[in-house]
TORKOL-4160 file (C-alpha; in steps of 0.2 Angstrom, whole numbers, padded with zeros to 4 digits, m for minus):
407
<pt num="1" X="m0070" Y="m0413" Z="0174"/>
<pt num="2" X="m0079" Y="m0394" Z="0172"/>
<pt num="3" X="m0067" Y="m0381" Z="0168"/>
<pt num="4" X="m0076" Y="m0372" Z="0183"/>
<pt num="5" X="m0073" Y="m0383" Z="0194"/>
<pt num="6" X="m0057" Y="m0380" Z="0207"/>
<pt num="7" X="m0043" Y="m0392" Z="0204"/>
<pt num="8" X="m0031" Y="m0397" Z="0215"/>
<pt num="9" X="m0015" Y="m0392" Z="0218"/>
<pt num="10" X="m0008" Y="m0412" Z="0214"/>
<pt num="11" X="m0017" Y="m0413" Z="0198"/>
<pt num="12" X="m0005" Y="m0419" Z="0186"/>
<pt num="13" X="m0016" Y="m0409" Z="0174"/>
<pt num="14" X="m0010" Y="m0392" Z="0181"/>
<pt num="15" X="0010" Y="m0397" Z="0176"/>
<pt num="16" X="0018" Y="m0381" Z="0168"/>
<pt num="17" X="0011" Y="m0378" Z="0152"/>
<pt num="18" X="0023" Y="m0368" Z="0139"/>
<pt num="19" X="0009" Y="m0363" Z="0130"/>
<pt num="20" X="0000" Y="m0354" Z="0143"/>
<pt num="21" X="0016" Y="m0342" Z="0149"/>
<pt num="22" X="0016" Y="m0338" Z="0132"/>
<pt num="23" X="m0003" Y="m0334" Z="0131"/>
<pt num="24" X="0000" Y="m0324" Z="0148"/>
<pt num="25" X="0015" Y="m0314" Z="0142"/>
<pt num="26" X="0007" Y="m0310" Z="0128"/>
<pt num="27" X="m0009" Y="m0306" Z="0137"/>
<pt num="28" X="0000" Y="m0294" Z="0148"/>
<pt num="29" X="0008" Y="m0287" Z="0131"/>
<pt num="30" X="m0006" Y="m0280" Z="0124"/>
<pt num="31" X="m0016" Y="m0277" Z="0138"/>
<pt num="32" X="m0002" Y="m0266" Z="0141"/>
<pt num="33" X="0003" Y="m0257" Z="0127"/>
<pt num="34" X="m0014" Y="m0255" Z="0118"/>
<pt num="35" X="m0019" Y="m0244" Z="0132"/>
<pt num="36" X="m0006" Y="m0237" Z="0142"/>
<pt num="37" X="m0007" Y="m0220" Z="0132"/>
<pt num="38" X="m0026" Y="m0219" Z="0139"/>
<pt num="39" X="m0020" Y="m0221" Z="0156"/>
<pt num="40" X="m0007" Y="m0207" Z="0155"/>
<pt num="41" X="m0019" Y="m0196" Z="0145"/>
<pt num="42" X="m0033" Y="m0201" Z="0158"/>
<pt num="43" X="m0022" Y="m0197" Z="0174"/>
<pt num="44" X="m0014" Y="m0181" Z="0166"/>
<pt num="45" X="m0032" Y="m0173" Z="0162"/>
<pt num="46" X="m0036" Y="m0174" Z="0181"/>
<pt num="47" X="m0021" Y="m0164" Z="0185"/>
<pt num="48" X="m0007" Y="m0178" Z="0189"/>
<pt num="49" X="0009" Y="m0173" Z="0187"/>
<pt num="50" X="0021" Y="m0183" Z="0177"/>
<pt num="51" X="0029" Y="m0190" Z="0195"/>
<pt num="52" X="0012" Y="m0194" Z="0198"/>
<pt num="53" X="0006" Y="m0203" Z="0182"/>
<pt num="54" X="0023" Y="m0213" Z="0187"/>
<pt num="55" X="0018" Y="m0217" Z="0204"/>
<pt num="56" X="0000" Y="m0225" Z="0200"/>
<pt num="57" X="0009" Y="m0235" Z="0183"/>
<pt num="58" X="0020" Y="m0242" Z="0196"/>
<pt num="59" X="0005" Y="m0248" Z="0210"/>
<pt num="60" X="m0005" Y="m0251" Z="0196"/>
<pt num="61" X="0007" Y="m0263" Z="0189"/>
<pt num="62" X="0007" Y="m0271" Z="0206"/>
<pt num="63" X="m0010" Y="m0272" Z="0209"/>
<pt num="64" X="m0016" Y="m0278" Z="0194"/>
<pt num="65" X="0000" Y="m0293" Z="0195"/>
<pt num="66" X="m0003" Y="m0298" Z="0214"/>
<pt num="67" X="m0022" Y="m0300" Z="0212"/>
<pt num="68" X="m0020" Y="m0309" Z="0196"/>
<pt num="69" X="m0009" Y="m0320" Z="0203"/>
<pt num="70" X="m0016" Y="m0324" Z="0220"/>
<pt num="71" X="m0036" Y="m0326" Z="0211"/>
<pt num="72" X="m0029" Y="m0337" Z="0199"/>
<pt num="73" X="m0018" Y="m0347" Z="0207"/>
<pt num="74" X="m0032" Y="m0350" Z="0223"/>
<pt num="75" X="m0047" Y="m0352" Z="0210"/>
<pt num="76" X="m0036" Y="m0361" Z="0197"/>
<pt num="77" X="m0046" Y="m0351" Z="0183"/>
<pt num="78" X="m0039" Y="m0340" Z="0171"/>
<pt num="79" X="m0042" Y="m0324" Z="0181"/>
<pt num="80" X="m0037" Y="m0309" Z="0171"/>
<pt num="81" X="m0037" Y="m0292" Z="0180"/>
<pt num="82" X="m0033" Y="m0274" Z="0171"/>
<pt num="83" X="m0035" Y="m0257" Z="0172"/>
<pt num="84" X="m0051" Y="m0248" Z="0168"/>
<pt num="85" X="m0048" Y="m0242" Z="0151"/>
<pt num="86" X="m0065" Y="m0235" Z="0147"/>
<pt num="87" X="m0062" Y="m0229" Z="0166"/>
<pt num="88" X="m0049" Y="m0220" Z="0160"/>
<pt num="89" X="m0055" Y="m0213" Z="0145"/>
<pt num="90" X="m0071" Y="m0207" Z="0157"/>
<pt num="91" X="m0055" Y="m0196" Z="0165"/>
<pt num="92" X="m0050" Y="m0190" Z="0150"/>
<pt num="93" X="m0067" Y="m0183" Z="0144"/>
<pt num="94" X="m0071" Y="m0177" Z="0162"/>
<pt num="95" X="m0054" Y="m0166" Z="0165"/>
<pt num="96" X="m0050" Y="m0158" Z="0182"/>
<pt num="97" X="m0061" Y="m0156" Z="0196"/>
<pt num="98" X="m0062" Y="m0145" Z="0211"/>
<pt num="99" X="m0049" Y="m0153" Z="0222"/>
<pt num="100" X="m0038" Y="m0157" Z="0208"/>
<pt num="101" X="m0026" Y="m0173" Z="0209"/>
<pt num="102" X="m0029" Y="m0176" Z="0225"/>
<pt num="103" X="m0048" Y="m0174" Z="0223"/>
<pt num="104" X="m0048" Y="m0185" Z="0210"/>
<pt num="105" X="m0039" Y="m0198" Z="0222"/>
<pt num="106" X="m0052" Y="m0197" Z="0236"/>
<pt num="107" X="m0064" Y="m0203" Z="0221"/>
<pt num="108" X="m0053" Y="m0216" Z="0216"/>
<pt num="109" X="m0054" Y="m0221" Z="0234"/>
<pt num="110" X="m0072" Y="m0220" Z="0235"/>
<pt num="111" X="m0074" Y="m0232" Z="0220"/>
<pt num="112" X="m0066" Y="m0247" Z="0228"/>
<pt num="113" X="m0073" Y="m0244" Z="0242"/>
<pt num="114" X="m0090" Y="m0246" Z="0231"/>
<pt num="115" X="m0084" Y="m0262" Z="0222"/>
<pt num="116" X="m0079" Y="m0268" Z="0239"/>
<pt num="117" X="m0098" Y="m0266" Z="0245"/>
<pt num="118" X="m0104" Y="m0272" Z="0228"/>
<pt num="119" X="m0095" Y="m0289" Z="0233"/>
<pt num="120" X="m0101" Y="m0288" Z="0251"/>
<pt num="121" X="m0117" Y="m0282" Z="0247"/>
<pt num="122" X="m0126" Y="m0291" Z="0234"/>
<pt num="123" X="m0141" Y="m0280" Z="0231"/>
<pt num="124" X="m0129" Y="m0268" Z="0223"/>
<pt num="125" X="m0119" Y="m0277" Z="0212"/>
<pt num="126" X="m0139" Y="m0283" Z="0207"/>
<pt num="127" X="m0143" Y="m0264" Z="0202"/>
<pt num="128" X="m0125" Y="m0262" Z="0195"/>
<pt num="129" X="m0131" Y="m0277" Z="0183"/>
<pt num="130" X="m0147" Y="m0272" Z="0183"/>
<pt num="131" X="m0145" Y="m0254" Z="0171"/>
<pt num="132" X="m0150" Y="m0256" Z="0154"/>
<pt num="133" X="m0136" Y="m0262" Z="0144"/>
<pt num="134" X="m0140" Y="m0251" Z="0129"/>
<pt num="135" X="m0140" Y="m0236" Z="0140"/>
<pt num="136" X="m0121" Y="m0242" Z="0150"/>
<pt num="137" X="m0117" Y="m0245" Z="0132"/>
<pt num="138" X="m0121" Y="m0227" Z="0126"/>
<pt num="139" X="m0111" Y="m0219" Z="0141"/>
<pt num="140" X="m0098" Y="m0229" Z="0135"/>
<pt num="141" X="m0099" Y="m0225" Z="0119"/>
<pt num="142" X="m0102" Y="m0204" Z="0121"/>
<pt num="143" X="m0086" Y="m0205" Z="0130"/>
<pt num="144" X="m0074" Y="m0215" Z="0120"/>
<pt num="145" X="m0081" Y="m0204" Z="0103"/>
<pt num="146" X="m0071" Y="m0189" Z="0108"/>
<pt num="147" X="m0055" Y="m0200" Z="0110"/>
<pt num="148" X="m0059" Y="m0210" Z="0094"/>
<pt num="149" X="m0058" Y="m0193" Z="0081"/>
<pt num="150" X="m0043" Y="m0187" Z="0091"/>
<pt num="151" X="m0031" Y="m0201" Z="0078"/>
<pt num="152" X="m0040" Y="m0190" Z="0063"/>
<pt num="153" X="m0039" Y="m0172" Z="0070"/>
<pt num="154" X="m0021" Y="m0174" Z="0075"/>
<pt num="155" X="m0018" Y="m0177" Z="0056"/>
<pt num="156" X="m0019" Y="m0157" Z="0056"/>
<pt num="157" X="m0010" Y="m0152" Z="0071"/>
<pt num="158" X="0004" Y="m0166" Z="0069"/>
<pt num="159" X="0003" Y="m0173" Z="0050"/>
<pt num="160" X="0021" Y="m0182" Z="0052"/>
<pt num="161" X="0018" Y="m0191" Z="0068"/>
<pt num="162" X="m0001" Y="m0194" Z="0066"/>
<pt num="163" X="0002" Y="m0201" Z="0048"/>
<pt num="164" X="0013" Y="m0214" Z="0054"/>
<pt num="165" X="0006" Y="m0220" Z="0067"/>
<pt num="166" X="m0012" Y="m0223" Z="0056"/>
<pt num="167" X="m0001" Y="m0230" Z="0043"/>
<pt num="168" X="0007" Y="m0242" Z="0055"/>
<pt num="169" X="m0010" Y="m0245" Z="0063"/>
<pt num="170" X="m0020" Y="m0250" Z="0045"/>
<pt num="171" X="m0007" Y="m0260" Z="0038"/>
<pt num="172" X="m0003" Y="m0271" Z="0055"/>
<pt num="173" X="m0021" Y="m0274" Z="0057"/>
<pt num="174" X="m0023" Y="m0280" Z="0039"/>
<pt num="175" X="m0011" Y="m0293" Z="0044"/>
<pt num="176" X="m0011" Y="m0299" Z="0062"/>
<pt num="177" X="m0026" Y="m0289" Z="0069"/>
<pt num="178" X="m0020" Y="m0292" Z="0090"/>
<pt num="179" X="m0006" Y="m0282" Z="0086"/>
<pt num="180" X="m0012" Y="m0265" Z="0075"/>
<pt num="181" X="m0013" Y="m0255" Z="0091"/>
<pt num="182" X="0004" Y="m0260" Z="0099"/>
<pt num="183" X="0014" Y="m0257" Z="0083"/>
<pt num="184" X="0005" Y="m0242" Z="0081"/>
<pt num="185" X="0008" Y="m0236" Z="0101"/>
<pt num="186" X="0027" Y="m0245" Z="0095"/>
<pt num="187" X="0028" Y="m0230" Z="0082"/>
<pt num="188" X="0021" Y="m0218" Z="0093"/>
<pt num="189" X="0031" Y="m0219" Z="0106"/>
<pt num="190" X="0048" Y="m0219" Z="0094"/>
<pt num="191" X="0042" Y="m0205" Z="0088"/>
<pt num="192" X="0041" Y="m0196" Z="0101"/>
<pt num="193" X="0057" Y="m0201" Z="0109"/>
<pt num="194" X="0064" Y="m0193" Z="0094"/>
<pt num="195" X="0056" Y="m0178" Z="0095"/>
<pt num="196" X="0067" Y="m0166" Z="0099"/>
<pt num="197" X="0053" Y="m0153" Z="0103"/>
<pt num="198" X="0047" Y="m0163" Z="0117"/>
<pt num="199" X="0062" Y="m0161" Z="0128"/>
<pt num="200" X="0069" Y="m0180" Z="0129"/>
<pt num="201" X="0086" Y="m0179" Z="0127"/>
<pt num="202" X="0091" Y="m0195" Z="0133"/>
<pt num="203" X="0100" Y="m0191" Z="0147"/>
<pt num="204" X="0085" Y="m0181" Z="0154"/>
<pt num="205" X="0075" Y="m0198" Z="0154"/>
<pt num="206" X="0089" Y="m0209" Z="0159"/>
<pt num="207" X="0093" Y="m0199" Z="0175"/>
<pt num="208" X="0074" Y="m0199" Z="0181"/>
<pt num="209" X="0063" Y="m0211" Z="0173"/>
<pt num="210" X="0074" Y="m0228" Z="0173"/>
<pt num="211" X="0072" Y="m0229" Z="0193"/>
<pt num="212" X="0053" Y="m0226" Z="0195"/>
<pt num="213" X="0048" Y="m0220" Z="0212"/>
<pt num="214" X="0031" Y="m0220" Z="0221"/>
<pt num="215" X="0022" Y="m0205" Z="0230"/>
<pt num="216" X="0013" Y="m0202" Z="0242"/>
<pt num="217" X="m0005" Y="m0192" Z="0237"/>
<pt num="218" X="m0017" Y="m0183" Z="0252"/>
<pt num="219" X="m0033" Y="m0189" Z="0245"/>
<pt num="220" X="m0047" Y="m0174" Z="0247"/>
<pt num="221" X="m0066" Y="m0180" Z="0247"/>
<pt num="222" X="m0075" Y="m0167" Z="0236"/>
<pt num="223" X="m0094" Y="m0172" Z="0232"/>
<pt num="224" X="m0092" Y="m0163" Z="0216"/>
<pt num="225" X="m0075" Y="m0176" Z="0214"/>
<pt num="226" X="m0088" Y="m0190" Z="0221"/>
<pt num="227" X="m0104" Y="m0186" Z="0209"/>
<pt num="228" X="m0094" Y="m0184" Z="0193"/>
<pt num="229" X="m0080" Y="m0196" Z="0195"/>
<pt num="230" X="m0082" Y="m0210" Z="0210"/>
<pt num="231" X="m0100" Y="m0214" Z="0205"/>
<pt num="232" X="m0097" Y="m0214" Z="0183"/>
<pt num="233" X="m0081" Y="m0223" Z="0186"/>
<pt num="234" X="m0088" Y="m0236" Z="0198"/>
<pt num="235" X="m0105" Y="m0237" Z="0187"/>
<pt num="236" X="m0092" Y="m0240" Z="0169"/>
<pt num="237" X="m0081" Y="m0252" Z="0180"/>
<pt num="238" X="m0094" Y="m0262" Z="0183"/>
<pt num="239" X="m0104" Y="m0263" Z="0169"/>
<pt num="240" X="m0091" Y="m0262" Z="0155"/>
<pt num="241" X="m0076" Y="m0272" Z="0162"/>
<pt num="242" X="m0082" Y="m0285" Z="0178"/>
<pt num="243" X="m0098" Y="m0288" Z="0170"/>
<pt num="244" X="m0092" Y="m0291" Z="0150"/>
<pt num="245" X="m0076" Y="m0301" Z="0160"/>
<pt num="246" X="m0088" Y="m0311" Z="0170"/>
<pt num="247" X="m0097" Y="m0317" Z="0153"/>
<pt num="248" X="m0080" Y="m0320" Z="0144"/>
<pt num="249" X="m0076" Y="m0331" Z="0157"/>
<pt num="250" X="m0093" Y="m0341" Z="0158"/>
<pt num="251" X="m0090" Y="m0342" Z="0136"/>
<pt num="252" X="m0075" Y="m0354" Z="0143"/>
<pt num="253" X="m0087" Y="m0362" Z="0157"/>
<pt num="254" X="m0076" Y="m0352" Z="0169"/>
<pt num="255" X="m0088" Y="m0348" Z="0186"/>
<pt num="256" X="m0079" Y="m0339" Z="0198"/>
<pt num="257" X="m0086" Y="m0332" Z="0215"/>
<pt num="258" X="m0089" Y="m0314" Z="0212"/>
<pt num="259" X="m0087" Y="m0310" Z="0230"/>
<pt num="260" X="m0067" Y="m0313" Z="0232"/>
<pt num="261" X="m0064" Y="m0303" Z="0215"/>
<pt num="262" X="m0074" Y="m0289" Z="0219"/>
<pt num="263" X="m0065" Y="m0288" Z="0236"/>
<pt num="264" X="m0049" Y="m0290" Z="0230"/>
<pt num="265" X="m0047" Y="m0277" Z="0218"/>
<pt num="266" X="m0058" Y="m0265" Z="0228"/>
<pt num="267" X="m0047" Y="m0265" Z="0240"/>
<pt num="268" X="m0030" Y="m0266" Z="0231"/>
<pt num="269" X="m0039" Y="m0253" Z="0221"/>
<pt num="270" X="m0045" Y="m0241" Z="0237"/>
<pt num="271" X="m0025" Y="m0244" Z="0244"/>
<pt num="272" X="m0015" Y="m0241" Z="0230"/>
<pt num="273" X="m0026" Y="m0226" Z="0226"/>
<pt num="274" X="m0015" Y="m0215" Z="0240"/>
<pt num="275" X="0000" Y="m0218" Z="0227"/>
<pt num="276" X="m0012" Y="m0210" Z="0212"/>
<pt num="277" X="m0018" Y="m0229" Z="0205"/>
<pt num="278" X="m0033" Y="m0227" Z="0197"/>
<pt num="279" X="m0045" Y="m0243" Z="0198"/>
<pt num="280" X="m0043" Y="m0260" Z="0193"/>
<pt num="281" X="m0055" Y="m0276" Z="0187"/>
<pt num="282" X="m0059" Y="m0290" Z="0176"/>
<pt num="283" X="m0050" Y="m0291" Z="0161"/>
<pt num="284" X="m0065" Y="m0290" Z="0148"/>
<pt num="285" X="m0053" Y="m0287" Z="0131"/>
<pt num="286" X="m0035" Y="m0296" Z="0135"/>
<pt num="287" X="m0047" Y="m0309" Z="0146"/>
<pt num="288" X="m0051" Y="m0323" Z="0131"/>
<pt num="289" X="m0032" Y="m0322" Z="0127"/>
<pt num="290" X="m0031" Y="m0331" Z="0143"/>
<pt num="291" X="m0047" Y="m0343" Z="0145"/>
<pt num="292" X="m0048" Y="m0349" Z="0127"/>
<pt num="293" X="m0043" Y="m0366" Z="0120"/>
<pt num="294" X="m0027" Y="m0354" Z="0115"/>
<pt num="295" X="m0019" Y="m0353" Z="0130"/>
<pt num="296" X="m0021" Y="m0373" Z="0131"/>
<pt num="297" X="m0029" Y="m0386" Z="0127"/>
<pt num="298" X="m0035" Y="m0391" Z="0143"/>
<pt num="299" X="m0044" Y="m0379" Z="0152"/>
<pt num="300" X="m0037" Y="m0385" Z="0169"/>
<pt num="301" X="m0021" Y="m0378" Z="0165"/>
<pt num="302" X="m0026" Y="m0361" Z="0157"/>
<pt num="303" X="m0025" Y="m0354" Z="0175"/>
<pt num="304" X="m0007" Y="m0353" Z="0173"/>
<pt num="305" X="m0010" Y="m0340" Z="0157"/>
<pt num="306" X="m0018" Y="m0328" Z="0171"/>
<pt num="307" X="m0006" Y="m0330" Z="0183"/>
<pt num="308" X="0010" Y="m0326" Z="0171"/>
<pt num="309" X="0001" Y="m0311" Z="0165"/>
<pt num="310" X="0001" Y="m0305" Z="0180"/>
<pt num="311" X="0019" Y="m0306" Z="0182"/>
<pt num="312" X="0021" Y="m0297" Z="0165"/>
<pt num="313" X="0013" Y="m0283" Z="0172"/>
<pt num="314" X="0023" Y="m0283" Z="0188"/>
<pt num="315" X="0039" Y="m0282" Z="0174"/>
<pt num="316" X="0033" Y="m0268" Z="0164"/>
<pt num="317" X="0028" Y="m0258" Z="0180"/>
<pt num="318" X="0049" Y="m0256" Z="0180"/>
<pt num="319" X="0047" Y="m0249" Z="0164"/>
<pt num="320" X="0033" Y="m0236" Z="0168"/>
<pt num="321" X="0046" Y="m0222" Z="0170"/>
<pt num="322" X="0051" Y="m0221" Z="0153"/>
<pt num="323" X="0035" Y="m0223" Z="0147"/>
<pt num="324" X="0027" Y="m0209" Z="0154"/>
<pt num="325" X="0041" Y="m0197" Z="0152"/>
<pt num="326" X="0040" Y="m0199" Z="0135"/>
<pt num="327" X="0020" Y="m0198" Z="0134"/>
<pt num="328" X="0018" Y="m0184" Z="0145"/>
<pt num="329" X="0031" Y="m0174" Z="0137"/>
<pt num="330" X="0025" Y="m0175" Z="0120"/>
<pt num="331" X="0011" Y="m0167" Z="0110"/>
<pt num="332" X="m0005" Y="m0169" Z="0119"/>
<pt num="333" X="m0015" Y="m0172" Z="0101"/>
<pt num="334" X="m0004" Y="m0187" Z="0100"/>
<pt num="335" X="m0007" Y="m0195" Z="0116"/>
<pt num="336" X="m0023" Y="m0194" Z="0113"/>
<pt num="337" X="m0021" Y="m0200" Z="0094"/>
<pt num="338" X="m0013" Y="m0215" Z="0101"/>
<pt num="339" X="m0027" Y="m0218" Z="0115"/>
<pt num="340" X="m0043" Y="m0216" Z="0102"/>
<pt num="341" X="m0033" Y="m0231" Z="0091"/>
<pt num="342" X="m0033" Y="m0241" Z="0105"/>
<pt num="343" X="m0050" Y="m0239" Z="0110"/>
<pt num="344" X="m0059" Y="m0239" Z="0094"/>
<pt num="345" X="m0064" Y="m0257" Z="0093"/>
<pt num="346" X="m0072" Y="m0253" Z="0111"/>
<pt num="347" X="m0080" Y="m0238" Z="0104"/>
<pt num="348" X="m0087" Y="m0248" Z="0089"/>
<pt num="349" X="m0093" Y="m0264" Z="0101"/>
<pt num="350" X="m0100" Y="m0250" Z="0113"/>
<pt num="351" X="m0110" Y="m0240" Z="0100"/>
<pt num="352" X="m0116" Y="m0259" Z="0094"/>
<pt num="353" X="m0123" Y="m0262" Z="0110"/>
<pt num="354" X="m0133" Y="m0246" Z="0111"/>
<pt num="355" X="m0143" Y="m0246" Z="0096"/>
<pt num="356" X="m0146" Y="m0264" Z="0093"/>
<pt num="357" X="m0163" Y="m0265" Z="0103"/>
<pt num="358" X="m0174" Y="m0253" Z="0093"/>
<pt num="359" X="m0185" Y="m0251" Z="0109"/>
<pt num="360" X="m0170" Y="m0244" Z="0116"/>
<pt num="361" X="m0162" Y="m0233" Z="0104"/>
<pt num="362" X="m0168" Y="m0217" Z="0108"/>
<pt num="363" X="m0165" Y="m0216" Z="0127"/>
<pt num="364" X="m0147" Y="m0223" Z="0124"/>
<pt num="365" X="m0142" Y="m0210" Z="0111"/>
<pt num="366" X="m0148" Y="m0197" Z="0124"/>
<pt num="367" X="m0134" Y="m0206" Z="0133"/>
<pt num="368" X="m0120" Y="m0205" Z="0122"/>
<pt num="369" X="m0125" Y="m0188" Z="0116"/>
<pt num="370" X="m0127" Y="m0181" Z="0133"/>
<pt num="371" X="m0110" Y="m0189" Z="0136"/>
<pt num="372" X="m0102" Y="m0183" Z="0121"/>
<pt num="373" X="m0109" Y="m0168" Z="0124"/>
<pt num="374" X="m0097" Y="m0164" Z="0138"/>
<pt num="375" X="m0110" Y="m0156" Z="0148"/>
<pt num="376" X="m0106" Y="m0149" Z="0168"/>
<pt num="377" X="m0118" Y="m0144" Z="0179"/>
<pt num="378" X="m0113" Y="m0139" Z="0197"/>
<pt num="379" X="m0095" Y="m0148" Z="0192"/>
<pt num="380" X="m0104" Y="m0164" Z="0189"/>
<pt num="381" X="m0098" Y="m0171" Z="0172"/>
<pt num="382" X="m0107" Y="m0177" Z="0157"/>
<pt num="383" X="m0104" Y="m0196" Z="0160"/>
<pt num="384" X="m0117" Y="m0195" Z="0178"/>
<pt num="385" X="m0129" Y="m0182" Z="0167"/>
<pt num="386" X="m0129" Y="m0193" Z="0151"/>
<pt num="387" X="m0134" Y="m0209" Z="0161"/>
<pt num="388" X="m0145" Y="m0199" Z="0172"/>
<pt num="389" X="m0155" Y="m0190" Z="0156"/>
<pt num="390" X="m0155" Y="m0207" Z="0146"/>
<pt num="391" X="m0163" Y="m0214" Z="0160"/>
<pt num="392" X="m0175" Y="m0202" Z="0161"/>
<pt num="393" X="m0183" Y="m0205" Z="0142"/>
<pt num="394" X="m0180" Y="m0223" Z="0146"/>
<pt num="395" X="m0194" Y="m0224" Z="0161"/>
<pt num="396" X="m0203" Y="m0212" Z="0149"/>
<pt num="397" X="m0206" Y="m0223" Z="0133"/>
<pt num="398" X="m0205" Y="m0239" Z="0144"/>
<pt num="399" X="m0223" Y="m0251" Z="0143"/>
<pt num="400" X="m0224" Y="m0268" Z="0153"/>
<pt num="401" X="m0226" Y="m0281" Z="0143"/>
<pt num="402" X="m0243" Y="m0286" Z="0141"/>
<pt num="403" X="m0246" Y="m0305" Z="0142"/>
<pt num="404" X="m0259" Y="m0313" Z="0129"/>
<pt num="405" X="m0274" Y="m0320" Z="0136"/>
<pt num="406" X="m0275" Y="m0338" Z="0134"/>
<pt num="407" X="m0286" Y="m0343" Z="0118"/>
C-alpha cells in the first residue's frame, strides 16, 4: 500500500507505535525550543506586551496541536503543523507599525484569511508557487541575516551570557547536531532566570506566569499594517513553510489535499489572531522528524508521530508563562542572540537557494539586500519592497527561451 494513500481506521497496521510518540515528542521538542525566542522577539518588536506575547503562546499552542491532530488523524499522514518562524523573524526585522499591537493583529487576521482563499481559490495558491524561488529565497534570506549576527554582536554587549550560549551551541552541535539549538536556548534561558538584572526573582514569575491567561486584542485594519505585514507574512508563509513542507512530505510519498490544510490553519490562524497568535502552517523543518523511516518503519503508522506532536505542543503551551517572562524581561541582544542561532541553518539553506541559479543571482540579491537593508517607504517595510524591487531586475534581465530549429 502507498504511503499516500488513506488507511483505515481497522488497519491492524495503524496499532500504537512506541516509536512514533517518541518521534512526535521529540518533534514537538525542538520545533519548540529552537524557536520559541523568535517568536517572543518577533511579537515584542510589533509592540506586544508581555501579557500579550503570553496570550498568542497559549492559542498558538492550541492551534498548532488541534489542527495537527485533527489533519493527521482524518488523513492518516504525518501532518506536521508549526508556527511561522521565518514569519516571525519577518516581525522582527519589520518593528512597529502605525496601529501598533492591535494593527499588527488585524494583519495577522488578514493572512489567514489569505491562506483560507489560497486553499478555496486555487489560482492564488498557483501565483504564491509561482514566484521565483530564488527571489522568495533572498527575502528570506535579507530578513533572517540581521537575526543571524545578532549571536556575534551580543558578544560585546553581554560577553558572559552570549559566550555561553555559543559555547553550548558549537560543542552540542559537534555531537548530536538536532539538539545545538535547544541546549543552547537550554542555557539561555537559565541564564537568564539567574540574572538578577532582569527582574525574575522567583516569586515574581511564580505568582503570574505559572497560570497563563489569554486576552482579548481589538484588531485595527491599517493598510500600512496590511501592505508591510499581511501581504510579506502570507507571501513567506507560503513559500517558505507550506510550500518546502508540502515537498518534504512528497520526499516520504506523503500527498495530502492542500485544500483541508490551507483551510485549517487559515482559519485557526484568522481566529486565534484576536488573542495575539501570529500564523501557523506546514511544518517545513521539525516535519521530516515525523514522515521519515525514523518515526517508524512502516509509513502507515507515521501519522501517529504528527498527531502526538501535536499534543506536545498543547503541553508546552502550559508552560508559555514562564517562558516569556523570562524572555521578555531579559536583555534584548540576547533574545535575539538566541533567535539568530536558531535560525541559522534556515538562513544558510535560504541564502543557498538564492544564488544557486546564476541567471538568477542578481535579481535575488536585490532581494535580500533590499530586505536587509531595512528600507520604509510610506510605513511599508523592506520585506514587500525587497520582493517588489527584485522583481523588477527579474522581468528586466528575463529572455524566453528560445527553441532550436529542428536540423
Amino acid at each position: 500500500m502507498s504511503s499516500s494513500d488513506t488507511v483505515p481506521a481497522t488497519d491492524l497496521s495503524t496499532g500504537l507505535s512506541l516509536r512514533a510518540v517518541g518521534a512526535g515528542l521529540l518533534a514537538a521538542l525542538v520545533g519548540y525550543a529552537s524557536s520559541v525566542a523568535v517568536v517572543i522577539h518577533g511579537l515584542t518588536a510589533v509592540g506586544a506586551s508581555t501579557e500579550q506575547v503570553v496570550s498568542g503562546l497559549v492559542l498558538l499552542g492550541f492551534a498548532m496541536g488541534l489542527t495537527a491532530m485533527g489533519l493527521s488523524l482524518h488523513r492518516r499522514k504525518p501532518i506536521s503543523i508549526a508556527w511561522t518562524t521565518p514569519g516571525m523573524a519577518l516581525l522582527a526585522a519589520t518593528g512597529a507599525v502605525e496601529g501598533g499591537f492591535p494593527a499588527a493583529v488585524g494583519a495577522f487576521i488578514a493572512t489567514g484569511v489569505l491562506i483560507i482563499l489560497a486553499g478555496l481559490w486555487s489560482p492564488l495558491g498557483r501565483w504564491i508557487a509561482a514566484i521565483p524561488k530564488p527571489l522568495a529565497n533572498g527575502m528570506l534570506a535579507g530578513i533572517l541575516l540581521k537575526l543571524c549576527l545578532a549571536p556575534f554582536l551580543a558578544v560585546s554587549q553581554a560577553p558572559g551570557m552570549a559566550l555561553l550560549v555559543l559555547a553550548t551551541w558549537a560543542v552540542v552541535g559537534r555531537v548530536a547536531r538536532l539538539y545545538a539549538v535547544p541546549a543552547a536556548v537550554a542555557v539561555a534561558l537559565g541564564a537568564m532566570a539567574l540574572d538578577s538584572s532582569g527582574g525574575l526573582a522567583g516569586g515574581a514569575v511564580l505568582s503570574g506566569a505559572l497560570w497563563p491567561g489569554v486576552t482579548f486584542v481589538q484588531p485595527v485594519f491599517t493598510w500600512e499594517a496590511m501592505v508591510g505585514i499581511a501581504l510579506p507574512l502570507f507571501v513567506v508563509t507560503m513559500a517558505s513553510q507550506n510550500i518546502p513542507g508540502l515537498a518534504v512530505l512528497a520526499t516520504y510519498n506523503y500527498a495530502p489535499p492542500t485544500r483541508p490544510i490551507f483551510l485549517a490553519t487559515g482559519a485557526a490562524s484568522a481566529l486565534t489572531a484576536l488573542g495575539g497568535a501570529p500564523t501557523i502552517n506546514l511544518a517545513a523543518i521539525t516535519a521530516a522528524l515525523c514522515a521519515s523511516p525514523d518515526a517508524d518503519p512502516n509509513p502507515a503508522r507515521r501519522w501517529q508521530a504528527a498527531f502526538v506532536g501535536g499534543i506536545g505542543y498543547i503541553l508546552f503551551a502550559g508552560l508559555v508563562g514562564v517562558t516569556a517572562v523570562m524572555v521578555t524581561r531579559s536583555p534584548p541582544i540576547l533574545i535575539e542572540a538566541v533567535a539568530g542561532l536558531a535560525l541559522v541553518g534556515a538562513f544558510g539553506a535560504a541564502l543557498m537557494g538564492a544564488v544557486q541559479v546564476e541567471a538568477n543571482r542578481t535579481a535575488a540579491l536585490v532581494t535580500m539586500l533590499v530586505t536587509a537593508s531595512g528600507l520604509s517607504v510610506a510605513g511599508v517595510g523592506s520585506a514587500f519592497w525587497g520582493l517588489l524591487l527584485g522583481g523588477a531586475v527579474h522581468l528586466l534581465h528575463w529572455r524566453p527561451s528560445v527553441s532550436q530549429p529542428a536540423k
